[in-house]
LUMTORMAR-523145 format. One record per residue (C-alpha): residue number from 1; residue in three letters; x, y negated, z negated. Coordinates in Angstrom, 3 decimals. Example, Ala and Ser with C-alpha at 12.3 -4.5 7.8 and 13.67 -1.06 7.14 Angstrom:
BEGIN
+-----+------+----------+----------+----------+
: pos : code :       c1 :       c2 :       c3 :
+-----+------+----------+----------+----------+
:   1 :  Ala :   12.300 :    4.500 :   -7.800 :
:   2 :  Ser :   13.670 :    1.060 :   -7.140 :
+-----+------+----------+----------+----------+
end
This chain:
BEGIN
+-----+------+----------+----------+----------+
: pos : code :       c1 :       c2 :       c3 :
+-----+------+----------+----------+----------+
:   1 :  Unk :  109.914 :  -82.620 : -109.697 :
:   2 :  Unk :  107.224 :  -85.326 : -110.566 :
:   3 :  Unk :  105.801 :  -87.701 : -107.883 :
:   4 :  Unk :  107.765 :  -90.812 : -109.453 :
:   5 :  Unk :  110.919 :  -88.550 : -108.750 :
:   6 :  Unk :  110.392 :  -87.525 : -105.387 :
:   7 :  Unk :  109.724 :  -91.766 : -104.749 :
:   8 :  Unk :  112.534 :  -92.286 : -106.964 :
:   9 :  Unk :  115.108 :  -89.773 : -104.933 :
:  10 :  Unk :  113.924 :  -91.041 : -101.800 :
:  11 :  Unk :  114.722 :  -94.847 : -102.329 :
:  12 :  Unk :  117.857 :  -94.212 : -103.785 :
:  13 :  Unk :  119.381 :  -93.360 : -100.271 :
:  14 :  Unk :  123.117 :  -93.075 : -101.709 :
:  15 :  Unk :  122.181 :  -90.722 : -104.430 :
:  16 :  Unk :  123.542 :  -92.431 : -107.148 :
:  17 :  Unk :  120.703 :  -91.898 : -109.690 :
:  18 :  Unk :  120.196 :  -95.755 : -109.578 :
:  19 :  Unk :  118.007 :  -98.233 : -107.467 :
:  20 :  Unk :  120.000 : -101.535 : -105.850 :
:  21 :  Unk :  118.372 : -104.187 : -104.631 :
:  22 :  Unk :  119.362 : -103.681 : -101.412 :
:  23 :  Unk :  117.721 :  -99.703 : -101.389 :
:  24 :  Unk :  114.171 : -101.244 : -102.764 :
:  25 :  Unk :  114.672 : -103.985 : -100.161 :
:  26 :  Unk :  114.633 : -101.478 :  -97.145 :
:  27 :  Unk :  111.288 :  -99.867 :  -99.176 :
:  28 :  Unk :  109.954 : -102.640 :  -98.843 :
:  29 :  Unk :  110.240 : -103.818 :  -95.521 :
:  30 :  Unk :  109.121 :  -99.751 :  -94.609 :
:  31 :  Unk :  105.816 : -100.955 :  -95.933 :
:  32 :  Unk :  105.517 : -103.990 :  -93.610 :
:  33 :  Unk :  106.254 : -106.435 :  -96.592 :
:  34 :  Unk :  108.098 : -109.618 :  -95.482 :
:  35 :  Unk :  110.278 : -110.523 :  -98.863 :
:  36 :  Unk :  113.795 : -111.787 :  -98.675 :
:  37 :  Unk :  116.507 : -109.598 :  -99.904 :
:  38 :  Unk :  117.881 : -112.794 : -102.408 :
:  39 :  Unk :  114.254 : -112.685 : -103.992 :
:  40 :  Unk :  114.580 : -109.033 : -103.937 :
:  41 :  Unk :  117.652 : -109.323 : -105.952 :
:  42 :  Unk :  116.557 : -111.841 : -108.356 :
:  43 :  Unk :  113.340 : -109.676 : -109.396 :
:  44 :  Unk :  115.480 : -106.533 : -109.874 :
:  45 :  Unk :  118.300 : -108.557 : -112.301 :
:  46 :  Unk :  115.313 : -110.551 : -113.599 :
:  47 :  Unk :  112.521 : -108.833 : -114.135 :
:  48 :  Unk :  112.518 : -105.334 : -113.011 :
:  49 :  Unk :  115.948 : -103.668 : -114.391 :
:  50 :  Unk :  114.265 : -103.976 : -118.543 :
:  51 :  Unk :  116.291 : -101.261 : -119.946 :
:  52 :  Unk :  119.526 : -101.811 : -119.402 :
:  53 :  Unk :  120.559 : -105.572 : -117.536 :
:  54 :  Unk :  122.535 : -103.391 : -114.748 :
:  55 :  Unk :  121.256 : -104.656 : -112.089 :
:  56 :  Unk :  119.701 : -101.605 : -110.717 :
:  57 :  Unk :  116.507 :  -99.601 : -111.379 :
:  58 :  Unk :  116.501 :  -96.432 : -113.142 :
:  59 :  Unk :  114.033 :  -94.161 : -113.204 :
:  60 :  Unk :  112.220 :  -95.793 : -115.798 :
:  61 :  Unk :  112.013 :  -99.223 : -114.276 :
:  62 :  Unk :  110.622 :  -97.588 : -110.919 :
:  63 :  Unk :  107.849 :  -96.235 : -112.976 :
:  64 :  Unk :  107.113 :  -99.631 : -115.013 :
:  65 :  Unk :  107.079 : -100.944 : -111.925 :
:  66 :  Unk :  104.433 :  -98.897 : -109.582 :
:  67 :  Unk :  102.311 :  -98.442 : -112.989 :
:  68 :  Unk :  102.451 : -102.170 : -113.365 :
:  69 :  Unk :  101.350 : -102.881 : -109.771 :
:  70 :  Unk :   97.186 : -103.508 : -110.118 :
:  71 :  Unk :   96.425 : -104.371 : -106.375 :
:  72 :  Unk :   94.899 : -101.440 : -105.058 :
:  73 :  Unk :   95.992 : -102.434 : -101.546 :
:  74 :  Unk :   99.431 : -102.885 : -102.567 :
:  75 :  Unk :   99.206 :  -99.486 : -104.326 :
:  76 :  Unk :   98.021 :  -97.678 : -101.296 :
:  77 :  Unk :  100.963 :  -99.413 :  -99.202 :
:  78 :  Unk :  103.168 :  -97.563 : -101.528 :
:  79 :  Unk :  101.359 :  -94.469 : -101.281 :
:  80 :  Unk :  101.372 :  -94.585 :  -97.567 :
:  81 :  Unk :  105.245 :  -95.428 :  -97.262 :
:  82 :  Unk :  106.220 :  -92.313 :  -99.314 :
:  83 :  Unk :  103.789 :  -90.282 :  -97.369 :
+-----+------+----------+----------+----------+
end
């Protein structure tokens, strides 16, 4: 098992192969981020899920989305919350 599926398995608290809004909410928040769960929500149906429009990350979409992260600081807060 890759990196991206170890992160992957370990947001996805139900086990339901897929990502809500709600699971990469709590992630967040781990990491000392302060972002609403509505805006949450809104970049998951609008700009996160690409693939499919379900509403929920796949595997994929995690990956597009830590690759497309360029802040090394906000990098590293990932890094460190999966630790």
């Amino acid at each position: 098992m890759n990196l991206y599926e170890r992160v992957f398995n370990d947001i996805d608290k139900n086990g339901d192969g897929k990502i809500s809004a709600a699971e990469l909410h709590q992630c967040v928040k781990a990491i000392g981020w302060e972002v609403p769960l509505v805006e949450v929500e809104m970049a998951v149906v609008e700009g996160l899920d690409h693939r499919d429009g379900d509403g929920v990350l796949g595997l994929e979409d995690l990956i597009r989305l830590v690759e497309d992260v360029e802040d090394d600081d906000k990098m590293n807060d990932l890094k460190e919350a999966f630790k």
